[in-house]
Structures are given as C-alpha cells and as structure tokens.
C-alpha positions as CSV (number, residue, x, y, z in Angstrom):
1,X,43.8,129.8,179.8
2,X,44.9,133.1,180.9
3,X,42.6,133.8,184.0
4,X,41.5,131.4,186.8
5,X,38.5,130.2,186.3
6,X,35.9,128.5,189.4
7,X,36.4,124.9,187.0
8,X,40.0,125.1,187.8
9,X,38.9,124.1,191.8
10,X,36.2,121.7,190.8
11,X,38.5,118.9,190.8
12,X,38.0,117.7,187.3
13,X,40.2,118.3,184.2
14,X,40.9,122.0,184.5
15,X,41.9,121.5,188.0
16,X,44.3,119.0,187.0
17,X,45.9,120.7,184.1
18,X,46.2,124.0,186.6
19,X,48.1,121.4,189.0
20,X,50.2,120.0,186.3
21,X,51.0,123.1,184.5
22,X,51.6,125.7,187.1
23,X,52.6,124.0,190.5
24,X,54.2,120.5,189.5
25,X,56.0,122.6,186.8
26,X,57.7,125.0,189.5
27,X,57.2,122.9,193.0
28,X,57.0,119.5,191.8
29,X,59.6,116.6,192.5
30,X,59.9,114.4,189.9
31,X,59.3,111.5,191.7
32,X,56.0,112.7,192.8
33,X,52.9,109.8,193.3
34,X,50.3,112.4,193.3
35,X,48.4,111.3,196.2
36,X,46.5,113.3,198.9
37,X,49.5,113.1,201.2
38,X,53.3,113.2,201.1
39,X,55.0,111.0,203.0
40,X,58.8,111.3,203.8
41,X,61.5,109.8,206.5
42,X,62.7,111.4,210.0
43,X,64.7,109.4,211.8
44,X,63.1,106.1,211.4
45,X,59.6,107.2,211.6
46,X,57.8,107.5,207.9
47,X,55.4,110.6,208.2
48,X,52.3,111.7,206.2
49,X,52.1,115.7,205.8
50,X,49.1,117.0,203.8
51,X,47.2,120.3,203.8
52,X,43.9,122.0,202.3
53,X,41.7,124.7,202.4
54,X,38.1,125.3,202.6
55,X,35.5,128.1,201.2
56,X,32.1,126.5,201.5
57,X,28.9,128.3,201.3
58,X,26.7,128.4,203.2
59,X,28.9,128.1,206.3
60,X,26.3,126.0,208.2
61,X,24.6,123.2,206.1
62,X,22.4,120.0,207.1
63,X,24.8,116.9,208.9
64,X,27.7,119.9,209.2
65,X,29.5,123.4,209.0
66,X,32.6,124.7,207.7
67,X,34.7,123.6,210.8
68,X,33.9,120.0,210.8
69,X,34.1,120.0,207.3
70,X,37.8,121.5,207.7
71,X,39.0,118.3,210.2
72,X,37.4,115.7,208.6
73,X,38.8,116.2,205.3
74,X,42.3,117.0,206.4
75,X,42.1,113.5,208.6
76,X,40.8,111.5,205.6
77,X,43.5,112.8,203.3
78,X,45.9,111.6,206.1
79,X,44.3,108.2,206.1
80,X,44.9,107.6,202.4
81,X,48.2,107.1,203.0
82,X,47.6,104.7,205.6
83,X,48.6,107.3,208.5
84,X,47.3,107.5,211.8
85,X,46.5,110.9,212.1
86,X,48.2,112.9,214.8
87,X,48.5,117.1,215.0
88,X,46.5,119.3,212.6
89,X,47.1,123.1,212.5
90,X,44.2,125.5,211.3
91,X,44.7,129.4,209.9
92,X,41.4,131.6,209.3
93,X,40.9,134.2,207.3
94,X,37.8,136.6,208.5
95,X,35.6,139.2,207.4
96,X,35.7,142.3,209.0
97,X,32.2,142.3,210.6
98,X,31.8,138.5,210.9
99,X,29.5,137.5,214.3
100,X,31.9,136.5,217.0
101,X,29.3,133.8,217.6
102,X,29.3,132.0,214.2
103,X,33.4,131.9,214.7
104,X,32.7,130.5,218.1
105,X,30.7,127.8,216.9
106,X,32.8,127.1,214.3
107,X,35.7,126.3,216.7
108,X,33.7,124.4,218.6
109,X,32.7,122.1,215.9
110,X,36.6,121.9,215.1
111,X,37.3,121.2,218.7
112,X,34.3,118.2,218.6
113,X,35.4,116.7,215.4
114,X,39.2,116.4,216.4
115,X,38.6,114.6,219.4
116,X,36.4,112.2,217.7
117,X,39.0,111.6,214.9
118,X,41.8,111.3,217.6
119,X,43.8,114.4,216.6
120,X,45.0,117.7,218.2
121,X,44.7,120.8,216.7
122,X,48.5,122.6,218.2
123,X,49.1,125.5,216.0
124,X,47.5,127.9,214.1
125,X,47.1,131.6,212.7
126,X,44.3,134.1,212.5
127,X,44.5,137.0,209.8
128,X,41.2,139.8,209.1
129,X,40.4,141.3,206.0
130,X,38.1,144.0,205.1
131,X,34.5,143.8,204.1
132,X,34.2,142.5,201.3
133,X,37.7,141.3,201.1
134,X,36.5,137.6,201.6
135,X,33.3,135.6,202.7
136,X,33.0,135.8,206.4
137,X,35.2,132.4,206.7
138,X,38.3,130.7,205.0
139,X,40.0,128.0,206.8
140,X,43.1,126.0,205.7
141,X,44.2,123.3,207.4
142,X,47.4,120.8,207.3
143,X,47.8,117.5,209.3
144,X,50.6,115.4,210.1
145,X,50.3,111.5,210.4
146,X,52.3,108.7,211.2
147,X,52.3,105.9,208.3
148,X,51.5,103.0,209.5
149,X,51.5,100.9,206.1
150,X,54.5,102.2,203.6
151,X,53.2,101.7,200.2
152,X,49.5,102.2,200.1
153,X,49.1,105.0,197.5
154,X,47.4,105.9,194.4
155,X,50.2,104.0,192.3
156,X,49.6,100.7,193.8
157,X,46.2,99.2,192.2
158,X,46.8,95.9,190.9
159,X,45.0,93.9,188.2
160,X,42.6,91.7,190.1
161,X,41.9,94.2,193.2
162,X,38.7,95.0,194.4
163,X,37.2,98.5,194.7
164,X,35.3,99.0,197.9
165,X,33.4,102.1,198.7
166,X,32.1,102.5,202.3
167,X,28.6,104.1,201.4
168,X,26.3,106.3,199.7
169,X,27.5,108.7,197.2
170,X,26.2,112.3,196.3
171,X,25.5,113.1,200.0
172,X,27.8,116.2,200.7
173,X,27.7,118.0,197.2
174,X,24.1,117.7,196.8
175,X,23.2,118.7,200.5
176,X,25.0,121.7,200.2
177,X,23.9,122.6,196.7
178,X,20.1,122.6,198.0
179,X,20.9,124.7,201.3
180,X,22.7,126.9,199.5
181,X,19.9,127.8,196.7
182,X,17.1,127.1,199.5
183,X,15.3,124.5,197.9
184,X,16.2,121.9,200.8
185,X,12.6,122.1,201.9
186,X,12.4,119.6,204.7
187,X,13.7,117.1,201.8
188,X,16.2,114.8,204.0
189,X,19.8,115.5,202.3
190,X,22.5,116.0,205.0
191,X,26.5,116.4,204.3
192,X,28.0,113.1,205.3
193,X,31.1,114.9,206.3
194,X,33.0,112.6,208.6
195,X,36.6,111.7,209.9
196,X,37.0,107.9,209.1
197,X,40.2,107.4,211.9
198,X,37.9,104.2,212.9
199,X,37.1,102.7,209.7
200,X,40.6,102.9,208.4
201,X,42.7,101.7,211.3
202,X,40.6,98.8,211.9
203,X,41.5,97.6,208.8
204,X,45.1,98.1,208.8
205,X,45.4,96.4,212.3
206,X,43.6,93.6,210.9
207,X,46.3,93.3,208.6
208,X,44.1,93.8,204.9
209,X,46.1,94.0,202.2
210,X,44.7,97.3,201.1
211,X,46.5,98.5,198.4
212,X,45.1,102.1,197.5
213,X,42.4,104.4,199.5
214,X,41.2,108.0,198.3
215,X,38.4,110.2,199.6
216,X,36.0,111.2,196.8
217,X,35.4,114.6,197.6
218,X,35.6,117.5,194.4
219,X,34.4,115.6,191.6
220,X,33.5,112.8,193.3
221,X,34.2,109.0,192.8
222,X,34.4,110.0,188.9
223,X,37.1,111.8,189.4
224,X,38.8,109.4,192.2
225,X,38.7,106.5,190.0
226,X,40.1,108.4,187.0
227,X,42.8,109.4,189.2
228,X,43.7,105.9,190.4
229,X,43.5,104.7,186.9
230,X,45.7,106.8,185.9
231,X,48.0,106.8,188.7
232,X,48.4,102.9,188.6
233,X,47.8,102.6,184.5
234,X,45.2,100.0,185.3
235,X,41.9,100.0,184.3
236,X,38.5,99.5,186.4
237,X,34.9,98.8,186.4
238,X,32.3,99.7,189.0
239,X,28.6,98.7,188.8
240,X,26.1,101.1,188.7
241,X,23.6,98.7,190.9
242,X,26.5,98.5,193.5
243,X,26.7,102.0,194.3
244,X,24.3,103.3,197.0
245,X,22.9,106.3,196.5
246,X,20.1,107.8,199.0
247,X,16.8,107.9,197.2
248,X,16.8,111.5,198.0
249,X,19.7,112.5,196.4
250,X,19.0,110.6,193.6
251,X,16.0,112.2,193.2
252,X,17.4,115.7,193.7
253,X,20.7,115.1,191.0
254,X,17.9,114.1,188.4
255,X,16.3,116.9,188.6
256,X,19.4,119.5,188.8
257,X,20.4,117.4,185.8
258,X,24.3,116.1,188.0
259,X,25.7,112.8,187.8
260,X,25.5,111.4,191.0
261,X,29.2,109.9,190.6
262,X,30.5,113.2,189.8
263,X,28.8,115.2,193.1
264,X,31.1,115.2,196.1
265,X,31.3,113.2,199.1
266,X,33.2,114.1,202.7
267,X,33.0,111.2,204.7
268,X,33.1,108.4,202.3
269,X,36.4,106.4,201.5
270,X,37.3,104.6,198.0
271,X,39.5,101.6,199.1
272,X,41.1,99.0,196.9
273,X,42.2,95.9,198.5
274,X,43.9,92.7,197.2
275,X,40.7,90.2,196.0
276,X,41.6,87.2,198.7
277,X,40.7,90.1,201.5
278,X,38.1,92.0,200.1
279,X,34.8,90.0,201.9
280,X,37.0,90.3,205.2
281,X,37.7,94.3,204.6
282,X,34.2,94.7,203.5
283,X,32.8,92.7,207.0
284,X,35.0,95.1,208.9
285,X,33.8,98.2,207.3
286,X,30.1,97.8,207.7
287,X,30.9,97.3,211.7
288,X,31.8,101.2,211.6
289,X,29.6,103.7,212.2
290,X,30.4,105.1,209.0
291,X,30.7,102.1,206.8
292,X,27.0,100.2,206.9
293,X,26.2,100.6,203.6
294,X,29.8,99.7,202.2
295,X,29.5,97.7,199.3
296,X,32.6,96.5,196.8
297,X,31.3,97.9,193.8
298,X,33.9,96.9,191.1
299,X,37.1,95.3,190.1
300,X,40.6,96.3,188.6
301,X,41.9,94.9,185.3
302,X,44.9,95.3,183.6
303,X,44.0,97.1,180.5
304,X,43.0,99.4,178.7
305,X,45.2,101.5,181.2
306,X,43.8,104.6,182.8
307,X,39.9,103.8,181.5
308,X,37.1,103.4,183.9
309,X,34.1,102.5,182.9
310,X,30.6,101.6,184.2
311,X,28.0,98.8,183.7
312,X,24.8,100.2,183.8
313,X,21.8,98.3,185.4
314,X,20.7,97.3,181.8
315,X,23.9,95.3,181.2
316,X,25.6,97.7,178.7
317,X,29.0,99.9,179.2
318,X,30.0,103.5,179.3
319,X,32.9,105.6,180.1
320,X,33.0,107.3,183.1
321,X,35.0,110.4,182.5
322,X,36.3,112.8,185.4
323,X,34.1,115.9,185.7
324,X,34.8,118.6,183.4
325,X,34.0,122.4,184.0
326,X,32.5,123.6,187.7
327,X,29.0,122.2,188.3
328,X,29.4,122.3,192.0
329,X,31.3,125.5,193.2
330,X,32.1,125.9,196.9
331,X,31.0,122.8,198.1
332,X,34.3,122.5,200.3
C-alpha cells in the first residue's frame, strides 16, 4: 500500500501489517511480546507504560462519551499486564469553534471515570487547530502502572488454559455504529465502556494463576484471540453458545450484516487462566459489577499453532479469522 487507508486502524490485518512493517521495522526492539503494555525495571519496581488515542464519532453516545472512553481504555490496557494502574496523562487536540461546554463535559467525565478506576490524571497538553483541521475532539492518552504479576502477557497461553470472557460482546461497536447513523431509535444498545481496576485486582490478590488477559476492543474478540494465538503459537476454541451477546445487538449485527465477534467492546476483558482455577476466577468475576455475565467460553490446545476456531451451536467447526478491511470506523 502506498497511502493509509481507515482499515489500517480497524485492528485487523492491515492494521497489523502497518505495525509490523512501518513502526516495529524502525521503533521496534527485538525482543518485543507485542502486548498492550510495556513493562520495564526502575529500581526494583517493574512498571507498565502504555498509551492510545481516540477519534470517535459521535462524541457523545448511549452508556458513554469520548472522555470516559479515553480512561477506561488506557486503564484496561494497563490491566493486561497485570498492573495496578496509577497516573494517566491526557493531550487534546481541538477544533477551532468547538463549544466550551462539550469540552467541559468531557473533562468531567474524564475526571468521574479516573476516580472510579483509581487513577490520577497529572499531566497533560492542549493544542487548537483550525476549522476543519480536525473533528471537534482528539484525545490521546498514556498510563503508567505498577505490575503486580511479572509474566502475564500475550506470550504465555498454555495448552490446557481456559478462556474466560467477563460479558456480552458487540456492545460498544454496535452502540456507536447506530448513534452515529441515527438508527438507535429507542432500541436499547449502550457502549459498555468501562475501567475493570476491580475485576482485575481481585483476581490477582486472590492469587489465580491467570496467565494472559487482553481487552477486545478494534476488531473485537476475533481479533484478540488471533492475537493470543499467535502470540503464544497455541491454538484455541471458543463456543459460539458460550458467548453472550445482548439480544439487541444481535439483532442489530444481523441486520448490518457484522459478525458479532468481530464488533468492538470497551469494558469487557479476555482472560486466560490455568484450568485448576478457572471455576474460582470465573466465581470472582461475576461478583463485579462488570463481570455478571462472565462465562469461560473455550479452551487452549496445543496445536494447530496460531488457529482459532469456533463451534457453532449446531456442533460443526469454523475458522475464526481476525477482521479484515474497516467495517467499523471511529468507534474509539
């Protein structure tokens, strides 16, 4: 490709390749996992560093906006590498004419959601563009965590392990799609955007042998799983009768013609976790607010390395393949 193209943010193949190809190529340290956070040594503390940026649209949808969306996501990413999330900062980019208001209640959704994941927004920088420059609002974000279990990465799924997922998918992606084309209509599809702080320390002070955790957000758990798979060179099976999925959303990625695996989530958590823990994991996670409907929806095998593959309610197989062009721009 010689031009950037919106698939290459959709977080499917061309996303991957761009990674691979352009920054791994010229930033990239060899000895890179390839997980949502670094982690690296000062002193005798092992930190986790991550960063990301957002450009949804609409700014405001149902269950969120573009400032919650901005902390949750940045926390989660922290929490896959088993950190407890500490500082965050967060640099904007505005339109010229954008409503003071709409940044105002921005911020104050930023300020809500960070005190409810635990974390303190200390830093931060503010740049304006002319009209028509951007759209309204761009925010990037980076966090810093402290690691509280070395070793739980995207490398580290094991043969045997199970593969938890704490609730419905589809919510986020599919909620933003319909507010963004107005065809919401009353229907009952809200983001499920979310920090998880909760969820995931409660099962590290327990003491689960969780293994791997990633948040499913561009290209949803397809995507995930393919990453882990290929990460770990292991291979995995979900079941498609496992998954929750809202009845609402299901209906609404029928008839946009999406794969509900594929759609993106923002306050859901893939977590794979040795097989002697993973009723106990699964008992903790449905105490948090955010982890009723967990289920543990498949298993890890050994081989064929880097596959994953569904079983469909009728008993057959299929491949599930990571996402491949942009069906979902601007959803984050």
């Amino acid at each position: 490709m010689s031009r950037i193209l919106l698939s290459h943010g959709a977080g499917g193949r061309e996303m991957t390749a761009l990674i691979d190809e352009v920054f791994l190529a010229r930033f990239g340290d060899p000895n890179r996992v390839g997980d949502d956070s670094a982690t690296f040594l000062l002193e005798s503390h092992q930190l986790a560093f991550t960063t990301d940026s957002f450009v949804v649209d609409p700014l405001f949808f149902p269950g969120g906006d573009i400032g919650r969306l901005a902390v949750a996501g940045t926390v989660n990413d922290l929490l896959t590498a088993a950190a407890r999330p500490l500082m965050l900062s967060a640099s904007f980019i505005l339109e010229e004419g954008l409503e003071i208001a709409i940044l105002e209640a921005i911020a104050d959704s930023m300020n809500r959601t960070a005190a409810e994941a635990g974390v303190a927004i200390v830093t931060g920088d503010t740049k304006v563009v002319p009209k028509g420059s951007a759209d309204k609002v761009f925010i990037t974000t980076a966090g810093v965590g402290l690691v509280l279990r070395p070793g739980v990465s995207g490398i580290a799924a094991a043969a045997g392990d199970a593969i938890l997922l704490t609730g419905s998918v589809g919510d986020h992606g599919t909620a933003v799609l319909l507010a963004r084309e107005k065809l919401l209509d009353g229907e009952a599809i809200a983001s499920d955007a979310a920090p998880l702080t909760g969820l995931v320390l409660n099962l590290l002070e327990a003491g689960i042998e969780v293994h791997t955790m990633r948040d499913p957000t561009r290209g949803g758990i397809a995507s995930a799983l393919n990453e882990i798979a290929r990460q770990s060179q292991v291979a995995m099976e979900i079941h498609e009768a496992r998954v929750p999925v809202a009845p609402a959303v299901a209906a609404a990625c029928e008839a946009l013609g999406l794969d509900v695996f594929k759609v993106a989530n923002e306050g859901k958590m893939l977590i794979i976790v040795a097989p002697a823990d993973a009723d106990r994991a699964l008992a903790l996670v449905q105490q948090s607010p955010y982890g009723h409907e967990a289920r543990i929806i498949g298993q890890v095998s050994a081989a064929p390395a880097g596959r994953v593959q569904v079983r469909t309610v009728i008993g057959t197989s299929r491949i599930l393949d990571p996402p491949s062009g942009d069906l979902l721009p601007r959803i984050c």
